[in-house]
C-alpha positions as CSV (number, residue, x, y, z in Angstrom):
1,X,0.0,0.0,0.0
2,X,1.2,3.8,-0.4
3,X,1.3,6.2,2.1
4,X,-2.7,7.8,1.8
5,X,-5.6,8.7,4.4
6,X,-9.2,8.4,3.7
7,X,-11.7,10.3,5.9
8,X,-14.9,8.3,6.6
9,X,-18.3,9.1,7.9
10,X,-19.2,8.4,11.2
11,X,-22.2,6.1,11.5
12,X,-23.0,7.8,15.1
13,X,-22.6,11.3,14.6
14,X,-21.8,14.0,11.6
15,X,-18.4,13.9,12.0
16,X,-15.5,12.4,9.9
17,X,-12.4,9.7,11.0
18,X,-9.2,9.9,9.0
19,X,-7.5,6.9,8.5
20,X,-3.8,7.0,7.8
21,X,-1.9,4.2,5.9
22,X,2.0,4.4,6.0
23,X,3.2,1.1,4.6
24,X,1.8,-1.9,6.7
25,X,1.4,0.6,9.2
26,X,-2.6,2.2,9.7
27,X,-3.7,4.7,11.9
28,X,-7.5,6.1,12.9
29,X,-8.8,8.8,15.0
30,X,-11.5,7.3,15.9
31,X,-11.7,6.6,20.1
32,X,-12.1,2.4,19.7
33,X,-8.5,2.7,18.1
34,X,-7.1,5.4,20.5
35,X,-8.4,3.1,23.3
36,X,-7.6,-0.4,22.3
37,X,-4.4,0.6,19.7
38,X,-5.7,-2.5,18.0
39,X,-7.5,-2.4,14.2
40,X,-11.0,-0.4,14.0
41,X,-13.6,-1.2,12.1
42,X,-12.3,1.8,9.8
43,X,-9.2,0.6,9.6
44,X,-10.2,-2.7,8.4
45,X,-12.9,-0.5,6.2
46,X,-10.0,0.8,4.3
47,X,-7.7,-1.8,3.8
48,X,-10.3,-3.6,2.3
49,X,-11.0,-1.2,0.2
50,X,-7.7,-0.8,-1.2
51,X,-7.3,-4.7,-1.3
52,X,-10.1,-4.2,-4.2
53,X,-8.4,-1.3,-5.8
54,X,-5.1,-3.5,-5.9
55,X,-7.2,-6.4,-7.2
56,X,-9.1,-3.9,-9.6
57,X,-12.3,-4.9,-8.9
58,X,-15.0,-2.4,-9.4
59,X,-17.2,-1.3,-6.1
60,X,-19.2,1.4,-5.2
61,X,-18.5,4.0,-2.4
62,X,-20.8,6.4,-0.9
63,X,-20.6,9.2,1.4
64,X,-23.7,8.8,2.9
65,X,-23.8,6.7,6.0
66,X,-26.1,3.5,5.8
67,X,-29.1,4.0,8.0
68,X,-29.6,2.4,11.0
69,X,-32.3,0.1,11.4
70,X,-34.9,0.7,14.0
71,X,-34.2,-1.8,17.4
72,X,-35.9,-4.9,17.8
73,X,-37.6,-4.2,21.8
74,X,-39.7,-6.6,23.5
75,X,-42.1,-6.5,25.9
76,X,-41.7,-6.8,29.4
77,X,-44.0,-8.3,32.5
78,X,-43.0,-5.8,34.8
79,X,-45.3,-7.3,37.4
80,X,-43.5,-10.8,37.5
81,X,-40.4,-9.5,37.1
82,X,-40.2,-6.9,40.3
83,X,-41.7,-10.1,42.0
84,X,-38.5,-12.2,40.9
85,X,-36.0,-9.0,42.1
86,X,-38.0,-9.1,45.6
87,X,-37.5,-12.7,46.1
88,X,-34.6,-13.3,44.7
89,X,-32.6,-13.6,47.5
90,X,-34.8,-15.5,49.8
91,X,-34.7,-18.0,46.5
92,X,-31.0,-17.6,46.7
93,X,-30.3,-18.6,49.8
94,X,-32.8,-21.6,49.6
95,X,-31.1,-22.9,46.7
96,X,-27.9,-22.5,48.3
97,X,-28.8,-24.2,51.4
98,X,-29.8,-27.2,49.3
99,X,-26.9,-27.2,47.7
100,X,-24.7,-27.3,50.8
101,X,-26.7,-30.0,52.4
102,X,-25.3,-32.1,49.9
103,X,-22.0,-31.7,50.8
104,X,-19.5,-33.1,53.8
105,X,-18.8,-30.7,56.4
106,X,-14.8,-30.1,56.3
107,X,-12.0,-31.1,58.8
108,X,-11.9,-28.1,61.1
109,X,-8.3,-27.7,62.7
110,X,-8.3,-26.3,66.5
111,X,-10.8,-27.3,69.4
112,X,-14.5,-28.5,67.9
113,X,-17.3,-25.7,67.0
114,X,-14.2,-23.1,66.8
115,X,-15.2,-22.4,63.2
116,X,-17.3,-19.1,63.1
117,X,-18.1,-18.3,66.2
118,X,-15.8,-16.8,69.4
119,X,-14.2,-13.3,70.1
120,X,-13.2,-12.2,67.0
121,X,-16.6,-12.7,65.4
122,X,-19.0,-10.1,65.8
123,X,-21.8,-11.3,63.1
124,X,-22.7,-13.0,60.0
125,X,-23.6,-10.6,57.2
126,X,-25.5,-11.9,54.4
127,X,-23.5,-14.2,52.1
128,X,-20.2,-13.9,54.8
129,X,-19.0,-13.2,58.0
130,X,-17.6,-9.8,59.2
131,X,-14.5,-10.3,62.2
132,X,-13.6,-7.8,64.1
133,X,-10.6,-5.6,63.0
134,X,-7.1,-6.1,64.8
């Protein structure tokens, strides 16, 4: 490839990118490839573009961006689901109590029923336990 730049639309916004090719090397403004430093989708736009020029196969540009199609939304049971958020926990912690019951208690190093209980304990918090600090 020669050294060139093509400016392309934006598909968001009104704006332009310019897309630099130096050799092997290719560059974009756009913010995915200032972020990531990695290929674009403008980037790869281009080189496929000039793959087809080098190829000289004919293909049609335009300036216009392609419009967007409108979003596929579905409807939601707001109802149920606000149920399922309120009880979901409660759920949880069934499930997980069947799920432990299932399973062997673990060896427990130190003096029996030392596990989560004595002085640096304070109280069981949801999913854990909280100690005391120091």
């Amino acid at each position: 490839m020669h050294d060139r730049f093509r400016r392309l639309p934006s598909q968001t916004g009104s704006g332009f990118y310019t897309v630099i090719v130096q050799g092997d090397e290719t560059v974009c403004e756009c913010p995915d490839f200032e972020l990531r430093s990695k290929p674009c989708k403008h980037i790869l736009g281009v080189r496929l573009y000039v793959k087809r020029q080098e190829d000289g196969e004919e293909q049609e540009t335009s300036r216009e961006p392609v419009p967007k199609l409108p979003r596929k939304t579905y409807p939601q049971d707001w109802p149920n689901y606000n149920a399922a958020q309120v009880n979901e926990q409660g759920h949880f912690q069934d499930l997980l109590a069947d799920l432990c019951g299932t399973m062997e208690e673990p060896a427990r190093a130190g003096p029996a029923g030392a596990g989560l209980s004595g002085p640096n304990v304070t109280h069981r918090v949801g999913y854990g336990v909280r100690c005391r600090e120091g």
